[in-house]
NULOSE-368658 format. One record per residue (C-alpha): residue in one letter; y, z, x. Coordinates in pm, whole numbers, plus 32768, in hexadecimal, padded with zeros to 4 digits. Layout:
AYZX;...
This chain:
X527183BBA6F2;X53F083C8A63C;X54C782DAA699;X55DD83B2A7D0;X5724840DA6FC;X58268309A77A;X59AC83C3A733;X5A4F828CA775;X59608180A6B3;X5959829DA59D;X5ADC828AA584;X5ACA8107A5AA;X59C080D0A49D;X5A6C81BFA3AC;X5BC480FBA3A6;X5B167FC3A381;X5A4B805DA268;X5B978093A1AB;X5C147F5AA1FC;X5B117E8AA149;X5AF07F43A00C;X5C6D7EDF9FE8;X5C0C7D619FDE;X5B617DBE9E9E;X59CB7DFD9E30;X59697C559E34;X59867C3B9FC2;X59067DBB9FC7;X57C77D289F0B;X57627C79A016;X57A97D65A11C;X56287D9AA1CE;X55EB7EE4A249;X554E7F45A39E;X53DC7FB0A352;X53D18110A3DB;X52758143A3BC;X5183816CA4ED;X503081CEA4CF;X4FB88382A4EA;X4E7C842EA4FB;X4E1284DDA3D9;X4E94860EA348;X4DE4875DA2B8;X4DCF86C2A160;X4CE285B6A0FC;X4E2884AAA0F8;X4E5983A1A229;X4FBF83CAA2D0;X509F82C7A2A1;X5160832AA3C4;X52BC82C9A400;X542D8359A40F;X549E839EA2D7;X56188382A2EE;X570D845DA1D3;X5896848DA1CA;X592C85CBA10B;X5A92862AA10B;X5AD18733A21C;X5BD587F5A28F;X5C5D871BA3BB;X5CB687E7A4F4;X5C378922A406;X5B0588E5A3EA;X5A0989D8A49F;X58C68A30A4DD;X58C58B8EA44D;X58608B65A2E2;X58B18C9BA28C;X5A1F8C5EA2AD;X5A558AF3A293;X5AB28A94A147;X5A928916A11C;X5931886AA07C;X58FA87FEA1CA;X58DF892BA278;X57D8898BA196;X57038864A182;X57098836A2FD;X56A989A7A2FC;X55808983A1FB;X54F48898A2C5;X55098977A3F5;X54D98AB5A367;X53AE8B11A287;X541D8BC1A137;X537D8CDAA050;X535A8BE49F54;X53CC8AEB9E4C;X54138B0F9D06;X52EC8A599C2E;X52FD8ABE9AA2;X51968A179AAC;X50E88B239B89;X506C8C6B9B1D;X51848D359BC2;X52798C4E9B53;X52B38BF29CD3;X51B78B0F9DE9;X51A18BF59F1A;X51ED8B86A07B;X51CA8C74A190;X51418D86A0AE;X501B8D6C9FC0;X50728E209ECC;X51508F889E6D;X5103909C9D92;X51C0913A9CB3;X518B92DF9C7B;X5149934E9B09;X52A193EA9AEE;X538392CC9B6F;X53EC93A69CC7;X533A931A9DC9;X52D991B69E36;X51CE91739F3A;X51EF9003A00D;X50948F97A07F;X50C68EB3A1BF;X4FE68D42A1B7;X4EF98DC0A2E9;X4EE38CB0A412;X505D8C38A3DD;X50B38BDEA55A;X52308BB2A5C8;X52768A8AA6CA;X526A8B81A81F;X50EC8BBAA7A0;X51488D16A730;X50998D75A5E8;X51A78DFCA4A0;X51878F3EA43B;X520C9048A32F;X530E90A4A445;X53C28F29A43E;X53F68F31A2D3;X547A9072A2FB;X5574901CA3E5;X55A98ED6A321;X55E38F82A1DB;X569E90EAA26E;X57739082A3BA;X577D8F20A343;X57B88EE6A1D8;X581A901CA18E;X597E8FDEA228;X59AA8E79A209;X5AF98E85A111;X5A6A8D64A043;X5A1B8D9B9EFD;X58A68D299EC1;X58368E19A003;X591A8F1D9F5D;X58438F1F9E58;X57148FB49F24;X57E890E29F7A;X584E91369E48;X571591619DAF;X564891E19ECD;X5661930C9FB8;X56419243A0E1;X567F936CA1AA;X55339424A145;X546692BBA17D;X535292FAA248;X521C9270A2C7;X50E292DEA26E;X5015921FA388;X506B90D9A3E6;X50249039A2B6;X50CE90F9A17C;X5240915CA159;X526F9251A06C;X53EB92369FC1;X5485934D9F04;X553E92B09DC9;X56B793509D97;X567893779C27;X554392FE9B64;X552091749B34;X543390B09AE5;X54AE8F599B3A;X54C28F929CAA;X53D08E969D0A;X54F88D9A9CAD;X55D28E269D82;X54E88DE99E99;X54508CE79E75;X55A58BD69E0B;X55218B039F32;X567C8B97A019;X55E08CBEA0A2;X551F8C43A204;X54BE8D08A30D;X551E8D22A47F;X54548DDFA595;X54758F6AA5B3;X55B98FA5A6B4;X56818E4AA67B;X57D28E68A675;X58468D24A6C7;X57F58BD1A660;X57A38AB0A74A;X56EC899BA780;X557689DBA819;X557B8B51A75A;X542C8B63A6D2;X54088B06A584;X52E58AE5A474;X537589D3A39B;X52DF887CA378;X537B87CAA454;X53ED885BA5B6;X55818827A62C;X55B4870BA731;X573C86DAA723;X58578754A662;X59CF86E5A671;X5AB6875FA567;X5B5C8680A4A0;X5A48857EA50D;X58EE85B3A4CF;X57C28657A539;X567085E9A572;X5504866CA57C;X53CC864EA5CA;X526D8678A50C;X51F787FBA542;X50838790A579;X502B8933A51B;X50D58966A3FD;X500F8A41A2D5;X4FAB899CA1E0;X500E886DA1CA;X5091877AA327;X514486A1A2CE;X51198526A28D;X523684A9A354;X5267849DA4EA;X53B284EFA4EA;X5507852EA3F4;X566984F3A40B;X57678579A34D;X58B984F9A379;X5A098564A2FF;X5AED848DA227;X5BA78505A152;X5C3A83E5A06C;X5B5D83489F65;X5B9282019F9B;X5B5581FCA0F0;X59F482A4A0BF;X59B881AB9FBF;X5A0480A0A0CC;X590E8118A1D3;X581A812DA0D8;X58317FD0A075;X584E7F43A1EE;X572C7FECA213;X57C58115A31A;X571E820EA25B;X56138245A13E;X56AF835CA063;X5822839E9FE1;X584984DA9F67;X5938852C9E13;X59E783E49DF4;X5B1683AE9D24;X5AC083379BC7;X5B9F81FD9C0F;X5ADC81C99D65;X5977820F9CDB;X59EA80DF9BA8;X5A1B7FC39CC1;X58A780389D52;X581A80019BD6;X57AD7E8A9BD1;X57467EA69D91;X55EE7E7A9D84;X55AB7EF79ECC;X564C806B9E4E;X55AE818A9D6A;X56B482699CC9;X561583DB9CC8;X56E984C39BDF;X569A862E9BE5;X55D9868D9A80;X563187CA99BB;X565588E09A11;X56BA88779B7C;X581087F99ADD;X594288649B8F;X5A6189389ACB;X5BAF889F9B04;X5CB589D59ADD;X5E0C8A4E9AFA;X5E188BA89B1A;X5F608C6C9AAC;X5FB08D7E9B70;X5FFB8EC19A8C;X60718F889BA0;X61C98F0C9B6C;X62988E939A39;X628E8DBC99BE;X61348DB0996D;X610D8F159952;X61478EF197E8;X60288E7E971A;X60E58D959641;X615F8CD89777;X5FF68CA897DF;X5F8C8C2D966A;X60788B38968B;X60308AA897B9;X5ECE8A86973A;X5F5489D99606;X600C88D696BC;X5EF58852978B;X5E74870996C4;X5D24870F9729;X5C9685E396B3;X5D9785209746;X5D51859598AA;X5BCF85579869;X5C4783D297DB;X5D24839F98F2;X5CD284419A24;X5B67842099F9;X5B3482F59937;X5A7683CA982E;X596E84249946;X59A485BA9918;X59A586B09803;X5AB3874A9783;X5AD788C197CE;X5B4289EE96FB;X5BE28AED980E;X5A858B719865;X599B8B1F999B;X583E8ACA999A;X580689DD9899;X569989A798AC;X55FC8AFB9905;X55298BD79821;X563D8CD59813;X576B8BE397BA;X58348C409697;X58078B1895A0;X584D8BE4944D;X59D68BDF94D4;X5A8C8AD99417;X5B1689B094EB;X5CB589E19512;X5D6A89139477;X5E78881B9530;X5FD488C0947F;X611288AB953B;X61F488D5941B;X61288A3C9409;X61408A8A956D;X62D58A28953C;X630E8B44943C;X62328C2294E9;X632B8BE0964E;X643C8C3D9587;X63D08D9B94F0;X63528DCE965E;X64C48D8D96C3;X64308CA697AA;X64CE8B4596FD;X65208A6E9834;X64628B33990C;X642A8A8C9A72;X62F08A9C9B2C;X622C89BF9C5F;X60E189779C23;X602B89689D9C;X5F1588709DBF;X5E5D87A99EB7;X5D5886B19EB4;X5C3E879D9F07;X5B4D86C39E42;X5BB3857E9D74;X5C7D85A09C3B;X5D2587019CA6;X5E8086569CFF;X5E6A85699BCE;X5E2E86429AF2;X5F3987299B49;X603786419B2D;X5FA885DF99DB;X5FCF876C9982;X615C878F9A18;X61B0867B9902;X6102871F981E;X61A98857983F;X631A87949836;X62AE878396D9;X627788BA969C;X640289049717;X636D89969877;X643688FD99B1;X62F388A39A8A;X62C888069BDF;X6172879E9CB6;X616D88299E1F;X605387539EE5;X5F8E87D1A012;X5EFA870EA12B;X5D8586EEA0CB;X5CA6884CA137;X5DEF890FA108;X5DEF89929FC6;X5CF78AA1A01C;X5D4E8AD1A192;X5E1B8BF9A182;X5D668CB6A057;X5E3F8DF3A06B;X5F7B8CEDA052;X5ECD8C2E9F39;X5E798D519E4D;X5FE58DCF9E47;X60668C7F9DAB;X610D8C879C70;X601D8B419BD4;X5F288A9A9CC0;X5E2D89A49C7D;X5CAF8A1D9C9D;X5B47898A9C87;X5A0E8A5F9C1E;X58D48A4F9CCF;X57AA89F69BD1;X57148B6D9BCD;X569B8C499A73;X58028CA699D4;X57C28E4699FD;X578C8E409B5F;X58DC8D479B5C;X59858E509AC6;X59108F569BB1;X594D8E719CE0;X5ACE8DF19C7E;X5B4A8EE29B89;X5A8A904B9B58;X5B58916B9BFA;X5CAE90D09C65;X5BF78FBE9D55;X5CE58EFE9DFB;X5C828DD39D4F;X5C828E8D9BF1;X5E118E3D9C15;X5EB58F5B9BBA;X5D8E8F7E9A79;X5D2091089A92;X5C80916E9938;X5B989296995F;X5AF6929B9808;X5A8D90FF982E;X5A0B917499A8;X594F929798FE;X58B991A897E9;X585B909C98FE;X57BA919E99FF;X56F79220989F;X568790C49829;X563E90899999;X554891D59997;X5465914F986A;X5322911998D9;X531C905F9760;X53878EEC977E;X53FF8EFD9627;X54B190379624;X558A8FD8976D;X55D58E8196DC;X56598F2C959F;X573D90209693;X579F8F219779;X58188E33963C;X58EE8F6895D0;X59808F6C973D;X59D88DFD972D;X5A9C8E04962D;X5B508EFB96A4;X5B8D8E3297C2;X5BD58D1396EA;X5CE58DF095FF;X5D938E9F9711;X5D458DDC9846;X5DF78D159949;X5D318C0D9977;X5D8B8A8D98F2;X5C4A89C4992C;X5C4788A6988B;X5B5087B198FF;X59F287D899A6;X59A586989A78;X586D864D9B34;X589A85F89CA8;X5878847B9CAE;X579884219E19;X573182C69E62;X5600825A9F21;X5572813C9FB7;X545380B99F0C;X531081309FA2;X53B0829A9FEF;X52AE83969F47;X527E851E9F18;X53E685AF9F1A;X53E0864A9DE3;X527E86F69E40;X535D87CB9F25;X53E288799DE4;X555588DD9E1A;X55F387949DA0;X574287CE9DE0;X56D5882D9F4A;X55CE874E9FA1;X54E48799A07A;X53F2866BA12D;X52C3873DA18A;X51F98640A093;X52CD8506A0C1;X523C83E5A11E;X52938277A15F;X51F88123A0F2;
């Protein structure tokens, strides 16, 4: 059995966690961590069970933080929720569909792009003993998803007549597409769409569930932990029992690592992940193309003065790039060029890289009438580097002639309010690792809140076209005309793609099987 969920020793062991790893890595070397393994009987696959708690921090939301997935907006909230909640499916560009199927087992696709049919994984039981049926990922996907204002469930309903889903039996869903696609698989399957029993409305501790690991306690702000879902499809998990706790500074997850308070930091700071480097006790686990995360700032061209196109060339222009990948990230990223998804099939890399100019964006200011222009760039440190590299940006565009200032928000903030956040005038952003046309259709197709003021009907037309070739080669040649598009006329500045930097404990296994790195998920993890 899983060690109870101590509040109090949690909160103790976490400030002494970020006390030591200020005394420097030497004394952290010879820190000794508890050995959480216990012994467990054997699993549905042919491996032993190491048993155990595996114990993970994440930066959460604080006092924001909540249980319903489908509005709660930090990392957190999701990975608690993935493993509480099973999901569709994962992204995998090494399966046949191009995604690794959870609760279904497999969906078909109609010769003319209209209609998609969801076949459910028969024998998939939810905690209360109750079996899942076509009529849970209905409600999941239509009463659910469907109105969750976040952008990534967004996506589902704008490509999907979730109205006119309906069951045929308890094992198929049959989904009307909006328009033809025939990328809708990635949509989902992204590893974020779970599913929730027919009828619930609100979320709470001992709901059923049909994730991995079943709910045992949950404090916002805190931590929550589990316990090992003994009937989960598939495959049950290795460990007893998870933890997930909530810190949201770097160096303080870095600390509890090393004291040996937990066995997995999630995106470290590139400065914090450096002092782990030479601790032989500690694995650092970077997230491998594609699952690197776009670092943005998003100019909103509802409003002068970005709604002139010079101004938004030359705030692209000012942005030294390499500089930001040196120094923030201690050359551990890639340098970005004002287009997500780096990595996927469908990435634009024909588009040449922008060049660092200032003197160019300068002149171009000044025909804008927008010399000495004064703007606030709103950040927050949603995942490590966001704040940094903002302020790197704001003295970047001093010399460029722009009068620019850094507003920071409490950690889990940024995103909070999203209707508040998409009217800002220049806010910082970060991309989820997903294929770059459904980005497009899930941030920035058809005046999306999170498109920032971007409405262009002809790029929307080209993307929903490229997006309706059945012919790999034929959408990727569309969707490249799209991008750059995007990357002429666009309001984006991204300028670096970093990988999320996670530290483990030597011994800790099977993460990454869970696909979904920058989410992950411990239905495989194991410890020594």
């Amino acid at each position: 059995m899983s060690r109870p969920f101590d509040r109090r020793a949690f909160l103790r062991r976490s400030a002494t966690g970020a006390a030591a790893l200020a005394v420097g890595p030497g004394l952290l070397a010879a820190c000794s961590t508890d050995d959480p393994a216990t012994s467990g009987k054997p699993g549905g696959g042919s491996s032993p069970r190491t048993g155990g708690t595996l114990r993970a921090a994440f930066v959460g939301g604080g006092a924001s933080e909540t249980l319903d997935f489908f509005n709660g907006p930090s990392s957190l909230d999701l990975v608690r929720a993935r493993a509480w909640h099973g999901t569709l499916g994962n992204l995998d560009p090494s399966a046949p569909d191009g995604v690794r199927y959870g609760v279904l087992k497999g969906i078909d696709i109609s010769a003319d792009l209209s209609t998609y049919t969801l076949h459910v994984r028969p024998g998939v039981r939810f905690t209360d003993g109750s079996k899942l049926t076509s009529a849970d990922i209905l409600h999941s996907l239509s009463a659910l998803a469907g109105r969750s204002m976040l952008p990534v469930y967004k996506l589902a309903a704008m490509n999907f007549d979730l109205a006119a889903a309906r069951a045929d039996g308890d094992l198929k869903v049959v989904l009307p597409t909006l328009r033809p696609i025939a990328d809708g698989r990635m949509i989902l399957c992204q590893g974020n769409f779970l599913v929730v029993k027919d009828g619930t409305r609100r979320f709470a501790q001992g709901m059923p569930s049909c994730g991995p690991f079943r709910l045992g306690e949950f404090t916002p702000g805190q931590g929550s932990a589990f316990t090992r879902y003994d009937e989960h499809y598939g495959h049950v998990p290795h460990l007893d029992g998870l933890e997930l706790r909530s810190i949201a500074d770097s160096t303080a997850r870095a600390g509890a690592l090393t004291s040996g308070e937990i066995d997995f930091a999630h995106d470290l700071a590139p400065v914090t992940a450096r002092t782990l480097a030479d601790n032989g006790n500690i694995e650092i686990a970077p997230t491998r193309s594609p699952y690197l995360v776009g670092l943005s700032f998003q100019m909103n061209m509802s409003a002068a003065p970005f709604d002139d196109p010079r101004v938004r060339e030359a705030f692209k222009l000012a942005v030294d790039r390499e500089a930001m990948v040196r120094t923030v990230f201690h050359g551990d990223a890639v340098v970005g060029n004002d287009l997500p998804s780096i990595g996927f099939p469908d990435y634009a890399e024909n588009v040449p890289q922008r060049a660092y100019d200032p003197d160019r964006a300068r002149k171009l200011l000044k025909a804008a009438g927008a010399e000495g222009v004064e703007v606030v760039l709103t950040t927050g440190p949603e995942t490590p580097g966001m704040v940094e590299m903002a302020t790197l940006y704001v003295e970047d565009l001093k010399k460029a002639g722009v009068r620019a200032s850094v507003r920071e928000l409490p950690a889990g903030q940024l995103y909070a309010d999203f209707a508040a956040y998409s009217k800002l005038p220049l806010a910082a952003s970060y991309q989820m690792p997903i294929p770059a046309l459904s980005t497009y259709q899930m941030s920035t197709a058809g005046g999306s809140p999170s498109a920032f003021g971007w409405k262009q009907a002809e790029v929307d037309a080209l993307v929903s076209t490229a997006r309706a070739q059945p012919d790999g080669t034929e959408a990727r040649k569309l969707g490249t005309r799209a991008q750059r598009e995007r990357w002429e006329e666009g309001n984006q500045v991204l300028p670096v793609f970093k990988p999320n930097l996670n530290a483990q404990a030597k011994g800790v296994s099977g993460i990454r099987d869970d696909l979904f790195e920058q989410f992950p998920g411990f239905s495989q993890a194991s410890l020594a």
